[in-house]
C-alpha positions in Angstrom: 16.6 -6.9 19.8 17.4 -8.0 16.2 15.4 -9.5 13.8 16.4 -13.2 12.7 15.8 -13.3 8.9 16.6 -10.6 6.3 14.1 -8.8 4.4 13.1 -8.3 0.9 12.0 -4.6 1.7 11.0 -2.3 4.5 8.8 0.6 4.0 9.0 3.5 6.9 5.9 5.0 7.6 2.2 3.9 7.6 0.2 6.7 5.9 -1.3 6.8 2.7 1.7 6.6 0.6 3.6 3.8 2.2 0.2 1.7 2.5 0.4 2.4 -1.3 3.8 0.9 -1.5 3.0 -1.8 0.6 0.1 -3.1 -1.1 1.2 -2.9 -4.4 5.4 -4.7 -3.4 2.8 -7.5 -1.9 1.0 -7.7 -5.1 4.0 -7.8 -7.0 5.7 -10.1 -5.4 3.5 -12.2 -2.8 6.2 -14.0 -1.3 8.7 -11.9 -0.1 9.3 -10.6 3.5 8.8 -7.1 3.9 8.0 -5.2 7.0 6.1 -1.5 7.4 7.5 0.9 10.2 5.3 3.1 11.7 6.5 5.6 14.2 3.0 6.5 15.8 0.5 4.3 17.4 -2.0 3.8 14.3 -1.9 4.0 10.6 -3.1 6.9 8.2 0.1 9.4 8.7 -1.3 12.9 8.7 -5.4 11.4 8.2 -4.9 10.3 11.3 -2.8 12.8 13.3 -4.9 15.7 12.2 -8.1 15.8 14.0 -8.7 20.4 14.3 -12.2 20.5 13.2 -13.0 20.4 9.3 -10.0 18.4 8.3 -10.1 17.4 4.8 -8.2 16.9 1.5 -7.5 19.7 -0.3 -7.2 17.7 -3.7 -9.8 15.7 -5.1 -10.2 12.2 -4.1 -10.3 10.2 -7.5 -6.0 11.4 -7.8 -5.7 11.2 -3.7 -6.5 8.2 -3.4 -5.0 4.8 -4.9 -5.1 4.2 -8.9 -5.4 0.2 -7.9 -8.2 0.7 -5.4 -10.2 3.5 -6.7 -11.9 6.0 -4.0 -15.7 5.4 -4.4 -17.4 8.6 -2.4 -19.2 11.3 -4.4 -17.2 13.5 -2.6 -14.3 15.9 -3.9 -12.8 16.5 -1.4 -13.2 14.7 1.5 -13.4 14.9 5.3 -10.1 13.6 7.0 -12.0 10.4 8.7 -13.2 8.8 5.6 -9.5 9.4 4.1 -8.2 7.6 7.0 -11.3 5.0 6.9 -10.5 4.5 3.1 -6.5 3.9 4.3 -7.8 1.2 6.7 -9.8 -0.3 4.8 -7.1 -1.0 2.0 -4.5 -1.8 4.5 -7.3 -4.9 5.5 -8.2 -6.0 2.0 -4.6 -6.3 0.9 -3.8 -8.1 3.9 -0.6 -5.5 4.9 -1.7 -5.0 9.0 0.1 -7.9 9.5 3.7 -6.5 8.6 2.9 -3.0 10.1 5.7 -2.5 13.9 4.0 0.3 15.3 5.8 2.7 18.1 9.1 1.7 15.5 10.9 5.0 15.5 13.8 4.5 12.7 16.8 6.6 13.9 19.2 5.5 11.2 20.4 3.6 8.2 23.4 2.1 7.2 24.5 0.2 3.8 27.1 -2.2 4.2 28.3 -2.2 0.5 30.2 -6.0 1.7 26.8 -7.2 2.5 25.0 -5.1 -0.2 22.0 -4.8 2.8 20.5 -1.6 4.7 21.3 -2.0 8.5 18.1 -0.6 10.3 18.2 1.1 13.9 15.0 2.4 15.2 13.6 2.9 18.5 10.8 0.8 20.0 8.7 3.7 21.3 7.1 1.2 24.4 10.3 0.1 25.5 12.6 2.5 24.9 15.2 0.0 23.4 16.8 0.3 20.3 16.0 -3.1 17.4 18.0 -3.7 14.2 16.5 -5.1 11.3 18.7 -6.1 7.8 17.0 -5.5 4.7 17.5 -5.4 1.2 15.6 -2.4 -0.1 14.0 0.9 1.4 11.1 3.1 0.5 10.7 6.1 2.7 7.5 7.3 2.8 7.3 9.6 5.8 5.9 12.9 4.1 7.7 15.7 4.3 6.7 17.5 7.8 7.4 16.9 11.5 4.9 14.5 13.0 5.6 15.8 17.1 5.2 19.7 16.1 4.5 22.2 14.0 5.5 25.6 13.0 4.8 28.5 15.5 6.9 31.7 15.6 8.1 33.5 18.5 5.2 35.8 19.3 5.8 38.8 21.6 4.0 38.8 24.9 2.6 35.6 24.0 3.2 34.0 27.9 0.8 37.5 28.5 -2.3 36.1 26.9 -4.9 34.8 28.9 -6.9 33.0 26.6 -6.3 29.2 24.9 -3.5 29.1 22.2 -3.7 25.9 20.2 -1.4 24.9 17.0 -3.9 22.8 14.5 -1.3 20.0 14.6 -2.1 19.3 18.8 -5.6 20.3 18.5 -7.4 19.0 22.0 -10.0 16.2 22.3 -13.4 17.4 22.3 -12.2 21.2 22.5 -14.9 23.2 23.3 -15.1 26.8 21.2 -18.3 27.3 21.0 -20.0 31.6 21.7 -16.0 32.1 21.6 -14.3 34.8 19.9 -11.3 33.2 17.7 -8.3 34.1 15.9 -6.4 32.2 13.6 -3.6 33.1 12.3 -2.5 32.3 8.4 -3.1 32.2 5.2 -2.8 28.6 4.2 -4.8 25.7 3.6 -4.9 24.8 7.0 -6.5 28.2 7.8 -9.0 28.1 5.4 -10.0 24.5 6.7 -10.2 25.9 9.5 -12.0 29.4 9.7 -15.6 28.2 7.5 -15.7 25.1 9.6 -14.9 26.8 13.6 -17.4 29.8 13.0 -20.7 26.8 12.6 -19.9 27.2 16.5 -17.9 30.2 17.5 -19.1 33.7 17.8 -16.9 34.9 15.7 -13.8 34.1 13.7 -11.3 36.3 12.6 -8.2 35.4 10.2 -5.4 37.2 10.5 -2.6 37.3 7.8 0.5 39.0 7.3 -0.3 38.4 3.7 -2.9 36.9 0.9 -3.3 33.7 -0.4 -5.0 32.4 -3.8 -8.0 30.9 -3.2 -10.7 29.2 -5.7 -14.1 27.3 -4.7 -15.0 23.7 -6.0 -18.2 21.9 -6.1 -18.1 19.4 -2.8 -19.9 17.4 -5.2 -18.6 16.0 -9.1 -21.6 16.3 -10.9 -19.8 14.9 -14.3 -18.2 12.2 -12.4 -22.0 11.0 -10.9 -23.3 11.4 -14.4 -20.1 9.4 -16.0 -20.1 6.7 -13.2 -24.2 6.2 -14.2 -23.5 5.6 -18.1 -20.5 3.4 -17.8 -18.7 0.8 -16.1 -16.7 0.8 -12.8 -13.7 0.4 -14.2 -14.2 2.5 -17.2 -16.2 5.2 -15.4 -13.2 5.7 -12.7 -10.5 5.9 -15.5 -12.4 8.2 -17.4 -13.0 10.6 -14.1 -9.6 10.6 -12.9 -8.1 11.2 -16.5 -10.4 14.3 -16.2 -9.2 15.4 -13.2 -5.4 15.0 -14.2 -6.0 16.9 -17.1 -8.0 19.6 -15.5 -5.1 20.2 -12.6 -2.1 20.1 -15.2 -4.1 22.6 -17.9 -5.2 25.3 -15.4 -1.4 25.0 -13.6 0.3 25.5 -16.6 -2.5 28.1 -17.7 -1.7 29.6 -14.3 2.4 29.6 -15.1 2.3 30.6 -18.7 -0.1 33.8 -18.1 0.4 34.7 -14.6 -1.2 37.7 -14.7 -4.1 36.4 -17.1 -4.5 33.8 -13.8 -4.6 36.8 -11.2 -7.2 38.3 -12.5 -9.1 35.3 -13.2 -8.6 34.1 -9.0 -9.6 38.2 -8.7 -13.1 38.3 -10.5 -13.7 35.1 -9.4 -13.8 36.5 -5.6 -15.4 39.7 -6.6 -18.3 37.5 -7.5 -18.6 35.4 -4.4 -18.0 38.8 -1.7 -19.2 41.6 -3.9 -17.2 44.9 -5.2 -17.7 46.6 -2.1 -16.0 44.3 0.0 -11.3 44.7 0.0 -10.2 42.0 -2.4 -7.2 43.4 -3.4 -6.2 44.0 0.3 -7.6 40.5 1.5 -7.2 38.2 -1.8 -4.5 39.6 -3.8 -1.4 37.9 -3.1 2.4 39.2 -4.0 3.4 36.1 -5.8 2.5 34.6 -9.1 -0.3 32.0 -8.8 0.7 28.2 -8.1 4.2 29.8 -6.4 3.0 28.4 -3.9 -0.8 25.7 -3.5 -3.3 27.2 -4.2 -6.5 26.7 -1.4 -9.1 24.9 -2.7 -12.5 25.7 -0.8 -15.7 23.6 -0.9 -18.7 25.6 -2.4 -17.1 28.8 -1.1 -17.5 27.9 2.4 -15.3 30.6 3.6 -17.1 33.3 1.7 -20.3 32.2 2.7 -18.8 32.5 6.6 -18.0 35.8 5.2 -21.0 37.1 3.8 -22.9 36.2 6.9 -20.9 37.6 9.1 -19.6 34.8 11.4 -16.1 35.3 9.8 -13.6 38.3 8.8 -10.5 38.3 7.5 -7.7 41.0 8.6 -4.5 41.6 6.6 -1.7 43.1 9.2 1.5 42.1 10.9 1.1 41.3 14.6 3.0 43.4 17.0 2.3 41.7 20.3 0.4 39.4 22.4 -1.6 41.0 25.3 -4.0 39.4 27.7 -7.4 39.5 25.6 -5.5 39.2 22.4 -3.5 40.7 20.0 -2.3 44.2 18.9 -1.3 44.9 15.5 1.5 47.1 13.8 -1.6 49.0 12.5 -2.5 50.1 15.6 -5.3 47.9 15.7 -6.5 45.5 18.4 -8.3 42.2 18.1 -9.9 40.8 21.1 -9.8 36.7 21.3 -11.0 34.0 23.8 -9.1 31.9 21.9 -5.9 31.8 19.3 -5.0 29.1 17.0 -1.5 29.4 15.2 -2.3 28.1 11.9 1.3 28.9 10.9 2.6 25.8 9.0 4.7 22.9 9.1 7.9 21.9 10.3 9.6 20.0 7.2 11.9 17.0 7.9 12.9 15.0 4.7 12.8 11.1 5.5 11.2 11.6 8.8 14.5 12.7 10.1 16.3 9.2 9.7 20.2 9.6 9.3 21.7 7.8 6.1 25.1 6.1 6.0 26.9 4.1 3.7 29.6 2.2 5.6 29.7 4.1 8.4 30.2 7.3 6.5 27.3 9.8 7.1 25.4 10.8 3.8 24.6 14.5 3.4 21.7 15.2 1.5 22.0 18.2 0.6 25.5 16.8 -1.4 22.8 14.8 -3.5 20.9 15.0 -6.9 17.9 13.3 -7.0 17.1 10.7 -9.3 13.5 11.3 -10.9 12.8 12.9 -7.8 12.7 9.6 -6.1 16.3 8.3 -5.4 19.5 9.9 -4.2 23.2 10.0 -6.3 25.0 7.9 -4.4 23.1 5.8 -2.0 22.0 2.3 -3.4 19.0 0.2 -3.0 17.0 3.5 -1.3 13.5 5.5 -2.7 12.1 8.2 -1.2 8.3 8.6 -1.8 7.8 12.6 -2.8 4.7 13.6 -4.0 3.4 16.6 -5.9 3.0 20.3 -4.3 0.9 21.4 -7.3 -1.5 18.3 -7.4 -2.3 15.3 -5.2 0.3 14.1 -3.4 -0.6 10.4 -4.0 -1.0 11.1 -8.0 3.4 10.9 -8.0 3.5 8.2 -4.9 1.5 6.2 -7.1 4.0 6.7 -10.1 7.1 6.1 -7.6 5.9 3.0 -6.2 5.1 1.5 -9.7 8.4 2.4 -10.5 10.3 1.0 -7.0 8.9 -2.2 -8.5 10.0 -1.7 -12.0 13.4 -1.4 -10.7 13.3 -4.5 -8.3 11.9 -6.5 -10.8 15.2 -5.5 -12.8 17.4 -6.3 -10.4 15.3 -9.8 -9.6 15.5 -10.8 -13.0 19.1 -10.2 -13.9 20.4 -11.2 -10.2 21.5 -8.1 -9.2 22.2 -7.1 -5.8 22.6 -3.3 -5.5 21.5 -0.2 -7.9 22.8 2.9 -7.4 21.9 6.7 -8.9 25.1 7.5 -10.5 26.0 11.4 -12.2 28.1 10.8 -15.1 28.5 14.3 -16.3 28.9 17.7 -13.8 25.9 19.6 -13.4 24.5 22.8 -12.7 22.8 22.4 -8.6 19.2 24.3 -8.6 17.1 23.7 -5.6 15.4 20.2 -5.1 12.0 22.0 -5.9 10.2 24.9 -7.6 8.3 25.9 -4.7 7.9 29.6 -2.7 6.1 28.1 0.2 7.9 29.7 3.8 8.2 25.9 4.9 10.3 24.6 2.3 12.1 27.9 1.8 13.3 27.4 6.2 15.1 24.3 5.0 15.8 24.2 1.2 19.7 24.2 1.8 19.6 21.1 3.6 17.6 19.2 0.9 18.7 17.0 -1.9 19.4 19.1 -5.3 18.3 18.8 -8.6 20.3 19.5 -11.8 19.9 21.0 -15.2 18.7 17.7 -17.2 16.5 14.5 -17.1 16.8 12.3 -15.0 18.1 14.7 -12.4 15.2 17.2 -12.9 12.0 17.5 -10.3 9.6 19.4 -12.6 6.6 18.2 -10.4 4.7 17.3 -13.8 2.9 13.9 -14.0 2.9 13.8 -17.7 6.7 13.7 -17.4 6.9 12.2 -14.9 4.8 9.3 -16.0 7.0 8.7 -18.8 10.3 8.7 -16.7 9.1 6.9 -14.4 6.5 4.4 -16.0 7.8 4.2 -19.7 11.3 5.1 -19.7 13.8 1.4 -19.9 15.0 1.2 -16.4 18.7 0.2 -17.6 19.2 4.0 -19.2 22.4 4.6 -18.0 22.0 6.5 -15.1 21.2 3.9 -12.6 24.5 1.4 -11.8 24.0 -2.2 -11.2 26.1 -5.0 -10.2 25.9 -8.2 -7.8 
């Protein structure tokens, strides 16, 4: 099947960041076609594939959610079904549902520099047919993680174990873990999601990690923010809030970078506080690497220590040797029995939801590209990539990147362009696309896009700078080709 007309713009993927980029391309420009690609059955993206008990954000709300339609809960960090309520409801009120093909798997994309227009194939999930669509701009905003898996290593023995093993990513409907004696195993976010929330039911809940991460609690609630949002208007009391919480994040990260060791101990008494100075921090809570080398996990009112304290959680700090039938047997020698394991062992990344790029037929390789403001790619014309932040809200930067996909359209609108392409004009230095230690960008970091050793090829990951690039900066600065 093809589609008859050709289209202003087609957005892949239905979460929060291309429901950002849809809303605001319809508000820009009301009367163009565009058409929203959704690979899964529903919208939301990972607010609605996530479902393991206690899924929430693990930024605040005011910079998660969208800067034109502000998030209006008390609060900060929210459970994952009023994130994906929220999603809905924006998706309705800017009137996007309509241009949304779910079960639209989009396998490749080819730019025919004669037609100057992006030749679509995906894969209609129902039917198993390919469809071909023609367009004149893309914005990818598929995340950054497989959607039909996670990560799980090879565990030894594990085919031995007679208990449930789960991976949070395929968590079961109305699993039932309650009186059950659970492992899960990591360190990250996901984990400590996971571990305060499973032990309101479980017997007991044990984490197991090979090794520490930094962890710091938050007030659920943001007392300032109810106090400002009672004194002042909507508007006012929302920009005021969020400024806050911008400035907040980007003063304790660069704190955090500047004085790493300052920051250690800060995480370190912090902990001592919350568990006590009898109780192993520096075996359980003191991690290798510098803070913010990789996210830091944000907890709600110290949920996790107060699993701790009462005993309906532990954490354990060991390798695991192998799986046996009730559970699992450490290089330390010890064993931990388990009714049930989850894997809470990462993600799976895949850069543009694993969509092949060509330009005439010739196969783009990413990892031969710089990217441009961390949004674009040297080389390939009329394409954006939606990237957020690892060391801040995600939609904080897709908020920044969508304002500036329409900057640049606008551009090419009002001069009568037809194409824009990233071009390098001078031979740079390649450095990885991004400054981060995590294991599940470090799997795959040679296959992603580079950046290089000046502006506009840089991807600092810092909205300040990136606010001006992106938001301030003229679009017609050199670096960005045009032509009809």
């Amino acid at each position: 099947m093809s589609y008859n007309k050709i289209f202003d713009m087609v957005v892949i993927g239905a979460g929060l960041s291309g429901v950002g980029a849809a809303c605001r391309y319809k508000i820009k420009f009301p009367n163009d076609n565009i058409l929203i690609f959704e690979s899964r059955g529903s919208i939301g993206g990972t607010w609605d594939l996530f479902r393991y008990p206690g899924i929430r954000s693990d930024s605040d709300m005011l910079t998660l959610g969208y800067d034109f339609r502000p998030w209006t809960g008390n609060k900060t960090l929210a459970d994952g079904k009023s994130i994906r309520d929220y999603i809905h409801s924006v998706a309705k009120e800017y009137d996007i549902m309509q241009f949304i093909k779910y079960m639209s798997e989009v396998t490749s994309v080819n730019y025919s520099t004669k037609e100057c227009l992006w030749h679509i194939t995906l894969k209609n999930l129902k039917t198993g047919l390919n469809e071909f669509v023609k367009t004149k701009f893309i914005v990818s905003s598929t995340g950054y993680y497989r959607y039909d898996k996670g990560h799980t290593p090879t565990y030894s023995g594990k085919s031995k174990f007679l208990g449930k093993f789960i991976h949070p990513q395929n968590w079961p409907e109305d699993f039932d873990y309650k009186n059950k004696n659970m492992i899960v195993i990591g360190s990250g976010a996901t984990a400590f999601t996971l571990v305060p929330e499973l032990s309101k039911k479980a017997k007991h809940v044990t984490m197991l990690q090979r090794s520490p991460s930094y962890v710091a609690s938050i007030p659920s609630v943001d007392r300032i923010g109810i106090i400002v949002r009672s004194i002042m208007p909507k508007n006012l009391a929302f920009k005021v809030n969020r400024f806050k919480n911008i400035f907040l994040a980007r003063y304790l990260y660069f704190k955090a970078r500047n004085n790493p060791e300052k920051s250690r101990n800060w995480f370190r008494k912090k902990i001592i506080k919350e568990l006590g100075t009898n109780y192993p921090v520096d075996l359980h809570f003191n991690p290798k690497y510098n803070p913010w080398d990789q996210r830091v996990c944000m907890v709600p009112d110290g949920d996790i220590f107060s699993a701790i304290k009462y005993g309906k959680a532990s954490i354990v700090t060991d390798e695991i040797d192998h799986f046996d039938a009730s559970g699992i047997a450490l290089k330390s020698g010890e064993h931990l029995d388990a009714d049930i394991i989850v894997s809470a062992t990462g993600l799976e990344v895949l850069i543009n939801g694993g969509c092949e790029i060509y330009i005439d037929g010739q196969k783009q390789e990413l990892a031969d590209c710089f990217g441009y403001k961390g949004t674009m790619y040297s080389g390939i014309p009329n394409y954006f990539s939606v990237f957020g932040y690892t060391n801040a809200s995600w939609t904080l930067r897709a908020n920044l990147i969508s304002e500036f996909v329409l900057r640049v359209i606008e551009y090419v609108k009002i001069n009568e362009y037809k194409k824009v392409v990233p071009v390098m004009k001078v031979r740079m230095q390649k450095y990885p696309w991004i400054n981060f230690q995590a294991g599940y960008f470090l799997r795959v970091m040679d296959k992603l896009p580079n950046q290089g050793d000046r502006h506009p090829w840089l991807n600092l990951q810092d909205y300040k700078i990136d606010k001006k690039l992106l938001i301030q900066d003229p679009i017609d600065e050199g670096n960005l080709i045009f032509s009809d």
